[in-house]
LUMVEX-350670 format. One record per residue (C-alpha): residue number from 1; residue in three letters; chain; x, y, z. Coordinates in Angstrom, 1 decimal. Each point is the difference from the previous one (the first is absolute). Layout:
i,aa,ch,X,Y,Z
NUM,ALA,A,X,Y,Z
...
! end
This chain:
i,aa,ch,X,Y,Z
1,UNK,A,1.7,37.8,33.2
2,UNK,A,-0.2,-3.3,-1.4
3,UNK,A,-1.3,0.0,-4.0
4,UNK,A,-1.6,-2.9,-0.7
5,UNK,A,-0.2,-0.9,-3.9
6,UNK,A,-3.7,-0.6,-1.2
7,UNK,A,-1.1,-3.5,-1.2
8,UNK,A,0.4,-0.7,-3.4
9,UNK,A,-2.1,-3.5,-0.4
10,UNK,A,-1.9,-2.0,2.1
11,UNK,A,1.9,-3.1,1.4
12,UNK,A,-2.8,-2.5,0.5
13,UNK,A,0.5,-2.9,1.9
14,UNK,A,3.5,-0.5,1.9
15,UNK,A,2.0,-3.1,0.0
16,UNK,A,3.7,-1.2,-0.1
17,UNK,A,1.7,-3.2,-0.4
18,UNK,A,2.0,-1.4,2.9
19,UNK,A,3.5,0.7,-1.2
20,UNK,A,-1.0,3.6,-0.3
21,UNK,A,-1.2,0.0,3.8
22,UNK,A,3.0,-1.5,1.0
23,UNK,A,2.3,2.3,-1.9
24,UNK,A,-2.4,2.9,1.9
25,UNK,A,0.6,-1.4,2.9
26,UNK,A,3.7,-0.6,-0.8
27,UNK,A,0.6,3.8,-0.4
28,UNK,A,-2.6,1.0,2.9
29,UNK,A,-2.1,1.4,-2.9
30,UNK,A,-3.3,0.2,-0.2
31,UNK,A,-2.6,-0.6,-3.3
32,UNK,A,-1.3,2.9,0.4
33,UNK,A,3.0,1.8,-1.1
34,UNK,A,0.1,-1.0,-2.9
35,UNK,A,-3.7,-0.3,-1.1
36,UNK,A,-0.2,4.1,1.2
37,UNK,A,3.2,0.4,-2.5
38,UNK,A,-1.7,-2.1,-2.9
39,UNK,A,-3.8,1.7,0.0
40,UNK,A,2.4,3.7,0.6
41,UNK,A,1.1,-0.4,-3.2
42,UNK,A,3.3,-1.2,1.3
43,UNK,A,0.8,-2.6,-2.1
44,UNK,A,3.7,-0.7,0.9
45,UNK,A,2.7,-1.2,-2.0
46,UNK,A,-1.8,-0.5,-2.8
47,UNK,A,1.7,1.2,-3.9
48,UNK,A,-1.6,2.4,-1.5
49,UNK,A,-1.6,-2.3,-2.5
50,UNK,A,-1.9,-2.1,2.9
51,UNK,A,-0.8,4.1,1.6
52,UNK,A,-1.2,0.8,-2.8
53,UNK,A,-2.5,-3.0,-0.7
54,UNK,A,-1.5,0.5,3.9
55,UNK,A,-0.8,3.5,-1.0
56,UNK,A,-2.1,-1.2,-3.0
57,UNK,A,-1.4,-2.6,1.9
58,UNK,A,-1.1,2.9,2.5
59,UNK,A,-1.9,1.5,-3.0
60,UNK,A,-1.3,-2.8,-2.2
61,UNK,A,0.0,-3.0,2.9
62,UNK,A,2.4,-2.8,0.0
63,UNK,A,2.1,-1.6,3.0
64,UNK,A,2.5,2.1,1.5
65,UNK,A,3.8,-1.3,1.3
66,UNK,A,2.0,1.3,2.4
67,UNK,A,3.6,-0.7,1.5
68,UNK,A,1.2,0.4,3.2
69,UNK,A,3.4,-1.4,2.2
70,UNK,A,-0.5,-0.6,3.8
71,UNK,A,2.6,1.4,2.6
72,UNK,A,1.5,-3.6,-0.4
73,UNK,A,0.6,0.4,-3.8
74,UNK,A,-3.0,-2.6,-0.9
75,UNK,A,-1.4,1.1,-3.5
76,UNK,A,-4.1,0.4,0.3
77,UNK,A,-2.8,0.5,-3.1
78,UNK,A,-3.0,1.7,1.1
79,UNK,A,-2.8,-0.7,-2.6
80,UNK,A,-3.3,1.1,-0.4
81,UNK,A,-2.4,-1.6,-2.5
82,UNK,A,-2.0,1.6,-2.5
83,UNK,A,-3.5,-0.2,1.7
84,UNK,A,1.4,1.9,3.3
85,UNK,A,-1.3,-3.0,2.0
86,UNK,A,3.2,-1.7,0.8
87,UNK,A,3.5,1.4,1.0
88,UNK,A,2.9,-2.1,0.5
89,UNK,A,3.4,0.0,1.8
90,UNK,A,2.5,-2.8,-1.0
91,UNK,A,3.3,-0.8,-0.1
92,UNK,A,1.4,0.3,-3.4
93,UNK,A,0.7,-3.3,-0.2
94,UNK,A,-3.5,-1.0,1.1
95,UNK,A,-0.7,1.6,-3.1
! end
């Protein structure tokens, strides 16, 4: 049986920049991956400083950050803002 982890925040709109797309496609990975990760609660490889702020702003509101690296290495930020109407995945150098 497949367990799949509950939702922790709504993601809102979906949008990426073009060097994340082409890093997805790079590594023959998809967005969804990641966004499932990010609203899972998975937030990556974030320290436990940035972990700890995305659980607060779970609570109180605020714009939550994840970190992800493709299959090809290629470093990602999956953000979502404060409102819940917009998430974002990016490059970190889009950034």
């Amino acid at each position: 049986m497949i367990e799949i982890p509950v939702p922790k925040f709504d993601l809102g709109k979906l949008v990426a920049t073009p060097g994340a797309l082409a890093a997805l496609e790079e590594s023959q990975q998809t967005s969804w991956h990641f966004f499932f990760r990010h609203m899972s609660g998975d937030f990556g490889e974030l320290d436990d400083h940035d972990k700890f702020l995305n659980e607060q702003a779970l609570e109180e509101g605020g714009r939550i950050l994840s970190t992800y690296r493709t299959k090809r290495g290629k470093r990602l930020y999956v953000i979502t803002e404060s409102d819940r109407s917009l998430s974002t995945i990016l490059l970190v150098e889009e950034y």
